[in-house]
C-alpha positions as CSV (number, residue, x, y, z in Angstrom):
1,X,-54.4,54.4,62.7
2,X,-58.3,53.4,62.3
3,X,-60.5,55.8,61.2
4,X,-63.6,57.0,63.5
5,X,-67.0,55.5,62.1
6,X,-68.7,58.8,60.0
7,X,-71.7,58.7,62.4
8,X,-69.0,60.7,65.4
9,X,-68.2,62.8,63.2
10,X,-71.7,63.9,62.5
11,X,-72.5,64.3,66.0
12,X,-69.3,66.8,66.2
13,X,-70.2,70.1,67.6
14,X,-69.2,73.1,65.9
15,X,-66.5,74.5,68.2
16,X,-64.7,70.7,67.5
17,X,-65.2,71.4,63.8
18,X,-63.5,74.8,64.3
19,X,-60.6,73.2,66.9
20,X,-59.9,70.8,63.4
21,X,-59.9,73.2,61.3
22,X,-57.0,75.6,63.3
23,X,-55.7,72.2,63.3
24,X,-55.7,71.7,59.8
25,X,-54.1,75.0,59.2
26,X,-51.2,75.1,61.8
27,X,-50.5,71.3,60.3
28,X,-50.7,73.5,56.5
29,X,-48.6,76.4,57.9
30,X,-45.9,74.1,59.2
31,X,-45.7,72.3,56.1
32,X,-45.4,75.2,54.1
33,X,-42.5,76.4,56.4
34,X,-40.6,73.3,55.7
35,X,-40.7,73.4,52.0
36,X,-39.9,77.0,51.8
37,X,-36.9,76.3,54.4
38,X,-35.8,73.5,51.5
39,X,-36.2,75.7,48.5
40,X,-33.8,78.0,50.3
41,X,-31.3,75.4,51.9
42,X,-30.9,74.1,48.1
43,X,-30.9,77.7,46.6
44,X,-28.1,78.1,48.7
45,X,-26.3,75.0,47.7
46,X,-26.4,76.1,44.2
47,X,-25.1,79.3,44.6
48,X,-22.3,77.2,46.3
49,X,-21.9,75.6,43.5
50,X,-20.5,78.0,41.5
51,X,-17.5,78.1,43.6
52,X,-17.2,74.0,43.3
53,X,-13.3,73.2,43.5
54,X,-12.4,71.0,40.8
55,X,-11.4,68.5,39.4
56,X,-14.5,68.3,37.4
57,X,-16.8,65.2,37.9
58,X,-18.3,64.7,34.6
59,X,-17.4,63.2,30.9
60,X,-18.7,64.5,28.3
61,X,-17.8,61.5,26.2
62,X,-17.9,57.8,26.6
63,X,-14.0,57.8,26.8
64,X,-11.9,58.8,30.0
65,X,-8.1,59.3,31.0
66,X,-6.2,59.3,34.2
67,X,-3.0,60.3,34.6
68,X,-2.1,56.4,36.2
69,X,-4.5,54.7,33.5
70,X,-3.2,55.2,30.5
71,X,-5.6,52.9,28.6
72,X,-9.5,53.3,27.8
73,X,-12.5,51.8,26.4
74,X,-13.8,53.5,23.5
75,X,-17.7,52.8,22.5
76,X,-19.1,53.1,19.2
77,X,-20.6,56.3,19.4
78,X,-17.7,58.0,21.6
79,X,-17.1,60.4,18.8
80,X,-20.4,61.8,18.8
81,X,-21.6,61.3,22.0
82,X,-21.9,64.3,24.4
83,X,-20.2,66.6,22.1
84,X,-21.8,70.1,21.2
85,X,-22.1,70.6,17.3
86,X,-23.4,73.3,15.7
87,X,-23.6,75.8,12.5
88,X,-20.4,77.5,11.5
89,X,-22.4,81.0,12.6
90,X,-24.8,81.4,15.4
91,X,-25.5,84.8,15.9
92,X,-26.3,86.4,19.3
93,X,-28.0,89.7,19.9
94,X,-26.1,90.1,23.2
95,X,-22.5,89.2,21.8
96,X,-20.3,90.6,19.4
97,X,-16.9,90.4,17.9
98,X,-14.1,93.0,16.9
99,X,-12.1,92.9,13.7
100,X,-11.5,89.2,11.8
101,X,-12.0,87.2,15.2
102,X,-13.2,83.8,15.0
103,X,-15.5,82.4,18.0
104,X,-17.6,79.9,20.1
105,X,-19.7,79.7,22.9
106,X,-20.6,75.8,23.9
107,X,-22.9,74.8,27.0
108,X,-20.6,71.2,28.4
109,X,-24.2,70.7,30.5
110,X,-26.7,71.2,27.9
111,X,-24.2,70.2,25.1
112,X,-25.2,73.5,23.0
113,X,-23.1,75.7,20.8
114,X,-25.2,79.3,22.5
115,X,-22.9,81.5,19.7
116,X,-20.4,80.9,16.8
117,X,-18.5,82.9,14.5
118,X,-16.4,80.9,11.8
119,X,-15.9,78.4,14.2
120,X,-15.1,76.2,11.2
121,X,-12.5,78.6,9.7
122,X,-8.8,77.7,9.5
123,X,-7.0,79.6,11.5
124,X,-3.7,79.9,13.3
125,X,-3.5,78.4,17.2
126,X,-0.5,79.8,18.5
127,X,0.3,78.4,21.7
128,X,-3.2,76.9,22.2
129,X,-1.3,74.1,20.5
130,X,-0.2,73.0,23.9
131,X,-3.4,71.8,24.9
132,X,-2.6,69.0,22.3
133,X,0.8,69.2,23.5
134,X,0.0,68.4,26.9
135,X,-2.7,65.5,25.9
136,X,-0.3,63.6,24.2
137,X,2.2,63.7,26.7
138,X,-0.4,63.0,29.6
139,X,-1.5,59.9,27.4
140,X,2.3,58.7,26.7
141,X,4.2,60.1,29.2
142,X,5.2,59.2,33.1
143,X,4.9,62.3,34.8
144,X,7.1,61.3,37.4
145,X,10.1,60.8,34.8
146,X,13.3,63.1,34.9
147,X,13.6,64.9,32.0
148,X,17.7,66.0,30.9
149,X,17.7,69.1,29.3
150,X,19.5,69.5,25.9
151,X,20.2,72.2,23.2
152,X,17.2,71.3,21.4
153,X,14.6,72.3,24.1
154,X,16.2,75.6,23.9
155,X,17.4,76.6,20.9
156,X,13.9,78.5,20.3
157,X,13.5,81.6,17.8
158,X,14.1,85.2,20.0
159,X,11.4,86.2,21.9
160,X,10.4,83.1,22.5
161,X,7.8,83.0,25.7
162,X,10.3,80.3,28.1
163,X,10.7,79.3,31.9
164,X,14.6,80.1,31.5
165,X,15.9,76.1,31.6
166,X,20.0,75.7,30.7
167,X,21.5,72.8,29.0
168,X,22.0,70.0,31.6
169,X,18.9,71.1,33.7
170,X,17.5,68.2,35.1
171,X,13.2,68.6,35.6
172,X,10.7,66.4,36.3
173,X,7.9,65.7,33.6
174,X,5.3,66.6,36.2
175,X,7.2,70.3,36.7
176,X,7.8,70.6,32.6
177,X,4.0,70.6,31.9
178,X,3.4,73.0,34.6
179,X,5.8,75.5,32.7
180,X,4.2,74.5,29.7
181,X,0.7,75.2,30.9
182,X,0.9,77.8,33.4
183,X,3.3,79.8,31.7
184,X,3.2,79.0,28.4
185,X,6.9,78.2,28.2
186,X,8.0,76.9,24.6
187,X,11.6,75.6,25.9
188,X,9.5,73.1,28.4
189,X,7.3,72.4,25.3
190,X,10.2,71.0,23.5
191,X,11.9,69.1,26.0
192,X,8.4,67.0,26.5
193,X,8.1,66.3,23.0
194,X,11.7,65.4,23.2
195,X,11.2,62.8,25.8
196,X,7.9,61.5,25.4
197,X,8.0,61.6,21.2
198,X,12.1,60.3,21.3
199,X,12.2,62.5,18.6
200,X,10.2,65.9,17.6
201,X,9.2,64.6,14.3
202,X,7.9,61.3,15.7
203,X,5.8,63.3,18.8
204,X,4.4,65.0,15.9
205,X,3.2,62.7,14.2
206,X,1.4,61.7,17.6
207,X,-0.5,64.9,17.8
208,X,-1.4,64.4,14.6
209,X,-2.5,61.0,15.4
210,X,-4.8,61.9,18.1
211,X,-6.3,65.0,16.3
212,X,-7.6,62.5,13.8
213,X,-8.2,60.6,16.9
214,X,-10.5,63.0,18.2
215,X,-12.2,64.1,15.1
216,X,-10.4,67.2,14.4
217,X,-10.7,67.2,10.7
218,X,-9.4,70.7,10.2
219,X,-6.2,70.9,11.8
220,X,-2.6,69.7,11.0
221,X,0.3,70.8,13.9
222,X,4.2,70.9,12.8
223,X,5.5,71.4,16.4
224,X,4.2,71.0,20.1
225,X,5.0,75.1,20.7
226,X,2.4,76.4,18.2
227,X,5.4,78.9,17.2
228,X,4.1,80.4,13.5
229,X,4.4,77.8,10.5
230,X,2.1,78.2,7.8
231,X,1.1,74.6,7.9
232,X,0.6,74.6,11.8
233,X,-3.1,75.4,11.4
234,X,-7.0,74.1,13.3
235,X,-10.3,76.0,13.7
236,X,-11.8,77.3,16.8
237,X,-14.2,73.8,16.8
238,X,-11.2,72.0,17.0
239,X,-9.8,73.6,20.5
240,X,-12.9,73.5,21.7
241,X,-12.6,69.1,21.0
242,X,-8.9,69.4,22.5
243,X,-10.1,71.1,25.4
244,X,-13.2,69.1,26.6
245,X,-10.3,66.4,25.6
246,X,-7.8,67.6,28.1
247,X,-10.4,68.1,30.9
248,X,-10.7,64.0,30.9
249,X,-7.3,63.9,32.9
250,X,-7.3,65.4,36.6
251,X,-3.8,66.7,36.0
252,X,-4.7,69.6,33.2
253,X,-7.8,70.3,35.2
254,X,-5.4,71.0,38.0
255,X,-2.9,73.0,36.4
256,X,-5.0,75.0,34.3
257,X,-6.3,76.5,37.5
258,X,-2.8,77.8,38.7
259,X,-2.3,81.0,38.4
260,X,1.7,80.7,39.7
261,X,3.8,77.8,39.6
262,X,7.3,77.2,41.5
263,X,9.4,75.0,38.9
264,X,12.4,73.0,41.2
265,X,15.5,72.6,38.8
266,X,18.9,70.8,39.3
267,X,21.6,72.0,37.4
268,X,24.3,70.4,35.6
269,X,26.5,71.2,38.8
270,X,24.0,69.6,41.3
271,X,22.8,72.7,42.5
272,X,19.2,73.3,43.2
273,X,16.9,76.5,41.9
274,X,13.6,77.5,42.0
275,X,12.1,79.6,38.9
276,X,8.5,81.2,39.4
277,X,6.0,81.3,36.8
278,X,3.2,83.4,36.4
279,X,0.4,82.4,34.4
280,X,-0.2,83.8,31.2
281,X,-4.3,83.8,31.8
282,X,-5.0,87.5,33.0
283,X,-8.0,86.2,34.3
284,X,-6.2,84.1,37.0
285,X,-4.1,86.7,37.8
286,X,-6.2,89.3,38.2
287,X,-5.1,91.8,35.5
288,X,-8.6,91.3,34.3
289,X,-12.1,90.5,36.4
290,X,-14.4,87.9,34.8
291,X,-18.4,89.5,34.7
292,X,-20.6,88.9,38.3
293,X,-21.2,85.5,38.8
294,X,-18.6,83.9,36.4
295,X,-15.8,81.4,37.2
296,X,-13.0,81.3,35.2
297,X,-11.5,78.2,36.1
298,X,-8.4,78.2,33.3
299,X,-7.4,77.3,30.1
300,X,-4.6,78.2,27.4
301,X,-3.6,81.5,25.9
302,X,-2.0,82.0,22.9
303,X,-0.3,84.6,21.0
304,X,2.3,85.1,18.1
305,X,1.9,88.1,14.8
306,X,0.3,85.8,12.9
307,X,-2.4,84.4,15.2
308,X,-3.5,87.3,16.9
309,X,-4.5,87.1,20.6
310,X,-6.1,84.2,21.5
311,X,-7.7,82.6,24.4
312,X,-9.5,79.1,25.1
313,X,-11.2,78.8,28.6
314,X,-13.4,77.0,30.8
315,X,-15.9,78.6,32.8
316,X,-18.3,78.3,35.6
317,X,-21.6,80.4,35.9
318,X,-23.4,81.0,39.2
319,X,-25.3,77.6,38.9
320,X,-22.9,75.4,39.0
321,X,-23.3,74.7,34.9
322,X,-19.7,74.6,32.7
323,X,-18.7,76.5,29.9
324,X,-15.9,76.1,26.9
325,X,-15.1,79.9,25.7
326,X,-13.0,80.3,22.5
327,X,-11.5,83.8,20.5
328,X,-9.1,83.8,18.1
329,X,-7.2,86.0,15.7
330,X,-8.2,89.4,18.5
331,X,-5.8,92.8,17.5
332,X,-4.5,93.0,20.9
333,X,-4.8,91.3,24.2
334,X,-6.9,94.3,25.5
335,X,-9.4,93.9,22.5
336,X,-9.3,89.9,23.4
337,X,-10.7,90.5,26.9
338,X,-13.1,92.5,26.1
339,X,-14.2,90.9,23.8
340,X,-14.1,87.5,26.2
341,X,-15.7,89.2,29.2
342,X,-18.6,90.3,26.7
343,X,-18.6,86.5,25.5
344,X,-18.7,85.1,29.3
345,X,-21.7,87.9,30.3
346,X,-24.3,85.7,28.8
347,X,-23.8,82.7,30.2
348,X,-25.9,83.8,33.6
């Protein structure tokens, strides 16, 4: 539009100069309604966010699995890029732990270790070995592959956390890392390793593999259980490179989450069973209550005399931002959550 020569604008009397100016200010006003309308529309979205379902839509390295691509490009700096790295000890004044526990905080969006505590100390990973476990098997394995079961997958020392399979039990791959994951099961554990590995002492030797792989320079695994073996060993900065590992494959992310899972079986006889599983996570099922405004969206438990309690999660706060918790080594599972909800307070 042309603008009117300045000389009509001198000759403006003052009641036009004051019908601009309410002008002006009902143009102002109604502007400043609109932004104010947007800075609430997209506080709202990211208090939605915290509630996101996943799968999760980043990659915090240049390197990323499906469960039907079993192949990937690796660039040069995939082993450092977009990992969190920090000292062996960051202290916090706002977190604590009990007893000998070991510990880590890490920030997947700002790629920070917030808190540490001998996060470079050997230590024993009890059955957040199957992280590993189930990475291998994702990588090598056909999920949709019918797994026989035999008296190796069950032959497991007594008390032995298992879904209850029988010699002859015929499971799909799919349903045996469900058991694995979910419920921590070591009898679907073996019968994975069994199938994907051929044997146990060659799917060893592929965890091993890929924990050089990834970088995990202080951990050596015996077996894909984490049962006790005093040369079954990692550090708490290794799960946390497992687990941001794991979340590359929509499957984990998936069944982390579940807090029960229905395993179908066949039986040597042809008959058909169902065996529920709860999850071992007390956060998913509701024995305890993550602090206001966190997401716990999953992750592995583990637990044997020698280990302690131990617990590996990921974690939403209320603004959408992810969050990789480790403890190891607690007393008891009751000292573990505490310690854990204390841990997950800070990241609001």
């Amino acid at each position: 539009m042309k603008r009117m020569p300045n000389i009509f604008h001198r000759r403006r009397s003052e009641a036009g100069k004051h019908a601009k100016k309410g002008r002006h200010q009902l143009i102002l006003t109604a502007a400043a309604g609109v932004v104010i309308a947007a800075i609430i529309v997209i506080a709202s979205v990211s208090r939605a966010q915290s509630t996101l379902a996943l799968p999760m839509q980043w990659s915090n390295k240049n390197m990323v699995y499906t469960d039907t691509d079993q192949t990937a490009m690796r660039t040069p700096d995939a082993f450092t890029s977009g990992l969190c790295v920090g000292e062996n000890s960051t202290t916090s004044s706002d977190i604590t732990l009990q007893g000998n526990e070991s510990g880590a905080l890490f920030s997947l969006d700002d790629q920070k270790v917030l808190f540490s505590h001998d996060m470079y100390k050997k230590i024993y990973p009890a059955s957040i070995t199957k992280i590993m476990t189930a990475i291998v098997a994702l990588k090598n394995g056909n999920m949709d592959d019918t797994v026989t079961i035999n008296w190796q997958d069950v032959e497991l020392e007594s008390g032995s956390q298992v879904a209850g399979l029988a010699i002859g039990d015929q499971v799909t791959m799919s349903a045996l890392l469900n058991g694995m994951l979910v419920h921590s099961s070591n009898d679907c554990a073996q019968a994975i390793a069994r199938h994907v590995g051929g044997t146990m002492d060659n799917f060893v030797a592929m965890m091993n593999e890929e924990l050089t792989e990834l970088g995990c320079t202080g951990s050596h695994f015996t077996n894909p259980t984490g049962l006790h073996d005093s040369n079954h060993y990692t550090t708490v900065y290794d799960i946390y490179l497992m687990l941001n590992e794991a979340l590359k494959y929509d499957t984990f992310v998936s069944i982390m989450q579940t807090s029960v899972y229905a395993m179908n079986i066949t039986s040597a006889s042809g008959e058909s069973r169902t065996i529920q599983l709860d999850s071992t996570d007390h956060y998913l099922t509701g024995e305890e209550t993550a602090p206001q405004n966190v997401t716990v969206l999953g992750g592995k438990t583990g637990t044997t005399s020698e280990a302690g309690s131990c617990l590996a999660l990921v974690s939403q706060n209320a603004y959408g931002q992810y969050y990789i918790s480790i403890i190891v080594g607690a007393e008891t599972k009751a000292v573990l959550y505490e310690d854990m909800s204390n841990l997950l307070a800070s990241i609001n």
